[in-house]
MDTraj code that builds the backbone (N, CA, C; nanometers):
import mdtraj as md
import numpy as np

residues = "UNK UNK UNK UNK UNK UNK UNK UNK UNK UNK UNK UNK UNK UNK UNK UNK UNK UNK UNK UNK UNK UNK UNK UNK UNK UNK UNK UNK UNK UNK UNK UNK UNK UNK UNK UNK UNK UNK UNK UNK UNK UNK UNK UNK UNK UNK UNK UNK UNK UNK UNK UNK UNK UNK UNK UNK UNK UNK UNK UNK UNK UNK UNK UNK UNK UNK UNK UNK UNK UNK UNK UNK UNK UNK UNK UNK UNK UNK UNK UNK UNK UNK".split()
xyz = np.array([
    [3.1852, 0.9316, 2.4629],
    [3.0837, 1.0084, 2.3933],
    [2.9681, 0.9186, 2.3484],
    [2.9790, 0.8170, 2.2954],
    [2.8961, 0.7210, 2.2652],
    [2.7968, 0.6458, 2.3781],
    [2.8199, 0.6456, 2.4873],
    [2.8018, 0.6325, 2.6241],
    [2.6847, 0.7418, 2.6315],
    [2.6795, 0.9014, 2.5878],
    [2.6140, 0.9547, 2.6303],
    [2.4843, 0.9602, 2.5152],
    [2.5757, 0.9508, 2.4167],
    [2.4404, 0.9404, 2.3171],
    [2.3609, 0.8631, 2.2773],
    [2.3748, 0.7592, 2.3478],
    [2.2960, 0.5986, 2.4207],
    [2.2142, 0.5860, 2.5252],
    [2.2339, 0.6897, 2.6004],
    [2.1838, 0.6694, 2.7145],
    [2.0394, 0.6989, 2.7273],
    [1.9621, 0.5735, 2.8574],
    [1.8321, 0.5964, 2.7921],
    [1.7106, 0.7424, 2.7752],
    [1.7591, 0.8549, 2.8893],
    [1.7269, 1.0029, 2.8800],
    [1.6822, 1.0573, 2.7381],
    [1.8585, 1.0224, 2.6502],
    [1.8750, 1.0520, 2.5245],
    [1.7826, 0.9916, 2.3991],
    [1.7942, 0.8221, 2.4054],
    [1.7212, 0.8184, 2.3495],
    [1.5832, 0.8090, 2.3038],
    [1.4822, 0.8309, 2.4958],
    [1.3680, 0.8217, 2.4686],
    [1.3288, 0.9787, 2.4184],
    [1.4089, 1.0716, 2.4561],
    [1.4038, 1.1987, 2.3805],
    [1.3977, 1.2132, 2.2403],
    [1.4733, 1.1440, 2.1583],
    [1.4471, 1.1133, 2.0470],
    [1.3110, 1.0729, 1.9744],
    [1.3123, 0.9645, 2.0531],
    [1.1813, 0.8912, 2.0200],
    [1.0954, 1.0003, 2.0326],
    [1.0277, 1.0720, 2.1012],
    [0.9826, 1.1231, 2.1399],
    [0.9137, 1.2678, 2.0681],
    [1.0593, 1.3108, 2.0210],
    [1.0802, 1.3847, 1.8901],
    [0.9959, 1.3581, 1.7228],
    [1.0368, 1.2351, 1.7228],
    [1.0281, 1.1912, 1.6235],
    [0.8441, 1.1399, 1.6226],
    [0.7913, 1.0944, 1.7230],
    [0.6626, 1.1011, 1.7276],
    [0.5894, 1.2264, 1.7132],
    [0.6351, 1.3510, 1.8226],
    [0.5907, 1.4822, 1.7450],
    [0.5559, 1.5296, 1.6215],
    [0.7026, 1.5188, 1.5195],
    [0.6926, 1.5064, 1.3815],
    [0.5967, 1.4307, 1.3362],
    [0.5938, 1.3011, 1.3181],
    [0.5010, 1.2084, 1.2983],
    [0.3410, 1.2697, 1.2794],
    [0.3197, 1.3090, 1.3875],
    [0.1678, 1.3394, 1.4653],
    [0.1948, 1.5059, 1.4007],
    [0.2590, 1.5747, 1.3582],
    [0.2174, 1.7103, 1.2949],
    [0.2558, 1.6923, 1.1448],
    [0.3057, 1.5993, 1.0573],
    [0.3105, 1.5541, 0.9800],
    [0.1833, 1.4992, 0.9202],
    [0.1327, 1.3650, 0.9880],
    [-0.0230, 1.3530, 0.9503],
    [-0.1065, 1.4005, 0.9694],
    [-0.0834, 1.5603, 1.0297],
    [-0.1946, 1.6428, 1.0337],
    [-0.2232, 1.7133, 0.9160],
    [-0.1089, 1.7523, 0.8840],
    [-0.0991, 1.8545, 0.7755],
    [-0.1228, 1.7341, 0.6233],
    [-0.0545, 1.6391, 0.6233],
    [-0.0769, 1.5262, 0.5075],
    [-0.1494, 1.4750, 0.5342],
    [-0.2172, 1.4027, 0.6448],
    [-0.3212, 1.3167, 0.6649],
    [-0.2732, 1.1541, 0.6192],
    [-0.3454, 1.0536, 0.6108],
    [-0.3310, 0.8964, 0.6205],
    [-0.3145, 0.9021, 0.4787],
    [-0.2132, 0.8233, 0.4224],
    [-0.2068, 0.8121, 0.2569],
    [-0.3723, 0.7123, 0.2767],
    [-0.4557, 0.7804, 0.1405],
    [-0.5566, 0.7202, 0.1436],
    [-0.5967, 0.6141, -0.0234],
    [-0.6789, 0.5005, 0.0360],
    [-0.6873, 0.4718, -0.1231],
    [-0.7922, 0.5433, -0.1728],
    [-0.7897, 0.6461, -0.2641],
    [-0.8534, 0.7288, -0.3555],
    [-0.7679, 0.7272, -0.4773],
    [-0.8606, 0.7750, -0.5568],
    [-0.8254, 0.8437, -0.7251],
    [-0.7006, 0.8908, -0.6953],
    [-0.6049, 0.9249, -0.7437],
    [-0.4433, 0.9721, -0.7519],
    [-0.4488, 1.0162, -0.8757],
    [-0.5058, 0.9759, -0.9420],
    [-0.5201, 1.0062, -1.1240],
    [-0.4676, 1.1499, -1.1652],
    [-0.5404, 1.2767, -1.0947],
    [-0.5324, 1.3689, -1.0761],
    [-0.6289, 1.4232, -1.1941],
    [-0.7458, 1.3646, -1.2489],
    [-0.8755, 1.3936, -1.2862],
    [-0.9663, 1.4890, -1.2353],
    [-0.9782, 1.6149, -1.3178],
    [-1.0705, 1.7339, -1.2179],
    [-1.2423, 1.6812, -1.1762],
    [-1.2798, 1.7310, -1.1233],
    [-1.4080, 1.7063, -1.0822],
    [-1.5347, 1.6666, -1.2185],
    [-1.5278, 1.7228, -1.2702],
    [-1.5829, 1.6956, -1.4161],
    [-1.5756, 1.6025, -1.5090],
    [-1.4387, 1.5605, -1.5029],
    [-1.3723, 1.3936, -1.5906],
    [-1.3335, 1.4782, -1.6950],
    [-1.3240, 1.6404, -1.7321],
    [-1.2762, 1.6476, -1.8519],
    [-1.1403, 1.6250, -1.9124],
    [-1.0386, 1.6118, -1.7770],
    [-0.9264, 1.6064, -1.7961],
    [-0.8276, 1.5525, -1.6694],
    [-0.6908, 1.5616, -1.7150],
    [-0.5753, 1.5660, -1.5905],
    [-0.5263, 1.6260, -1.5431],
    [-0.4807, 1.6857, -1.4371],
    [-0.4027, 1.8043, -1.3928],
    [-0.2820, 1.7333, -1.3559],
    [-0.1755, 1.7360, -1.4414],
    [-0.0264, 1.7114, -1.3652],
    [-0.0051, 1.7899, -1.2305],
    [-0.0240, 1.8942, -1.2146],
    [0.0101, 1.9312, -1.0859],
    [-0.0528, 1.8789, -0.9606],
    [-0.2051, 1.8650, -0.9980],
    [-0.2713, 1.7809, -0.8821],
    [-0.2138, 1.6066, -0.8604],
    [-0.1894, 1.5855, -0.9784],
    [-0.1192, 1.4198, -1.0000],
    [0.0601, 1.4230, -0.8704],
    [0.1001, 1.5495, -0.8696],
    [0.2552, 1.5970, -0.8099],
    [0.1953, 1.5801, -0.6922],
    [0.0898, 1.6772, -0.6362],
    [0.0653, 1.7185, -0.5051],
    [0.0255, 1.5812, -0.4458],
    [-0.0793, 1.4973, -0.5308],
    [-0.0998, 1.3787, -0.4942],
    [-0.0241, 1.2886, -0.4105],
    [0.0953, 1.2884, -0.5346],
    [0.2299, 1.2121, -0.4770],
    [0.3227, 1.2080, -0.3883],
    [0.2991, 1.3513, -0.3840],
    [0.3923, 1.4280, -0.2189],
    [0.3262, 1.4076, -0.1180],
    [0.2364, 1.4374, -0.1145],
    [0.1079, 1.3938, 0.0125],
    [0.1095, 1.2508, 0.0559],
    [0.1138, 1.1266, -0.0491],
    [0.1453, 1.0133, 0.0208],
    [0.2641, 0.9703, 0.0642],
    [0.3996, 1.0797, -0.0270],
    [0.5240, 1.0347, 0.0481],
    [0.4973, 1.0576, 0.1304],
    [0.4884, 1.2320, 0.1879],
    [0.5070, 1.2495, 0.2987],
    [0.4145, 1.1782, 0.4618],
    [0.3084, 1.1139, 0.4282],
    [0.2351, 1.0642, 0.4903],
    [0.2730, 0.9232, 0.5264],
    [0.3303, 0.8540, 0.4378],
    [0.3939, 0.7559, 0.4917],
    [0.5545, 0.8031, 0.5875],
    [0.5872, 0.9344, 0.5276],
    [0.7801, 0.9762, 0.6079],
    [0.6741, 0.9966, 0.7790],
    [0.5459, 1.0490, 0.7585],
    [0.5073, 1.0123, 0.9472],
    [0.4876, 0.9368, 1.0020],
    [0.4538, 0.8332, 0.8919],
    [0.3979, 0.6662, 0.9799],
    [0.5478, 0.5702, 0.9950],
    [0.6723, 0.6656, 0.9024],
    [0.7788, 0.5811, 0.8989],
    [0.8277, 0.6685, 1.0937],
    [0.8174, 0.7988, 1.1032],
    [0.8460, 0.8607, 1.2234],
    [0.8180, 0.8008, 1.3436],
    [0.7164, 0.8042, 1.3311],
    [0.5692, 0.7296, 1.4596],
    [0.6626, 0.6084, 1.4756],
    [0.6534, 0.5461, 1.4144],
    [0.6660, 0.3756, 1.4404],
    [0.8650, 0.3952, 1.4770],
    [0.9143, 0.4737, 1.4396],
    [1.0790, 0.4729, 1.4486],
    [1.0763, 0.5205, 1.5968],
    [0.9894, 0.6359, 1.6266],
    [0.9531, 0.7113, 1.7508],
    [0.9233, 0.6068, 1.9069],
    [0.8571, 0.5059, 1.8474],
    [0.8021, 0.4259, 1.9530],
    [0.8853, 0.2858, 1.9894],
    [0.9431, 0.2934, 1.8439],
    [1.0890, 0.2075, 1.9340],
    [1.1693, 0.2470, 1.9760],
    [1.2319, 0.3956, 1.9341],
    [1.2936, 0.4255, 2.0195],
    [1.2816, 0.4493, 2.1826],
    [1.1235, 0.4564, 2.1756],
    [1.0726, 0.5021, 2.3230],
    [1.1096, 0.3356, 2.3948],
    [1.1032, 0.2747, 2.3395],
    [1.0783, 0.1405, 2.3982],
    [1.2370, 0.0436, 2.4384],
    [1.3084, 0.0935, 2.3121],
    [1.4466, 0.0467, 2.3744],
    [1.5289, 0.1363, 2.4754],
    [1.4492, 0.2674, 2.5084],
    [1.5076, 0.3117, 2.5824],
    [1.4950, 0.2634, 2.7280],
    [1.4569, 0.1788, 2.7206],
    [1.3542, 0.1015, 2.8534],
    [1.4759, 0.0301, 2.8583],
    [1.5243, -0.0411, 2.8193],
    [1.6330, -0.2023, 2.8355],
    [1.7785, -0.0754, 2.8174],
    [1.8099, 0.0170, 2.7766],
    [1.9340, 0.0621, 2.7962],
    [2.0086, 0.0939, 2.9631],
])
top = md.Topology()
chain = top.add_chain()
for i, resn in enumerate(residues, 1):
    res = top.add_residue(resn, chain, resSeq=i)
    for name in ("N", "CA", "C"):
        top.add_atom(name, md.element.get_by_symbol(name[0]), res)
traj = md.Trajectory(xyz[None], top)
C-alpha cells in the first residue's frame, strides 16, 4: 500500500492539488501585505476589533497559500526522482 501512495503519478497529483489551493487561496486573501493591521477606521477616530480579527485571518490564511504553493512544488519535484 505504501508503494502506491508513493508513487510518482500520486504524488505529483498532490502537489498539484495543493498548488490549486494555494493559487485560489491568494486570490481570495491576497499576499500578506505590510500595511496598518491596527485596525484604525479611515478617520483615526478609533479601533475596530473586528477589522483588527479579519486583519489577522487574512494574513494567516495568506501565508497557509504560500505554505501550499511552496509544499505543492516540491511535491511536484520529488515526484521526478521517485
Amino acid at each position: 500500500m505504501f508503494e502506491t501512495l508513493t508513487s510518482p503519478p500520486v504524488v505529483n497529483s498532490v502537489g498539484l492539488l495543493l498548488d490549486i489551493i494555494g493559487v485560489v487561496k491568494l486570490f481570495i486573501y491576497g499576499l500578506p501585505a505590510e500595511i496598518s493591521r491596527s485596525g484604525a477606521d479611515c478617520l483615526g477616530f478609533g479601533k475596530d476589533p473586528k477589522e483588527q480579527a479579519k486583519a489577522r485571518f487574512y494574513d494567516r490564511m495568506a501565508y497557509v497559500a504560500l505554505v501550499c504553493l511552496v509544499s505543492g512544488f516540491v511535491l511536484q519535484g520529488v515526484s521526478n526522482w521517485l
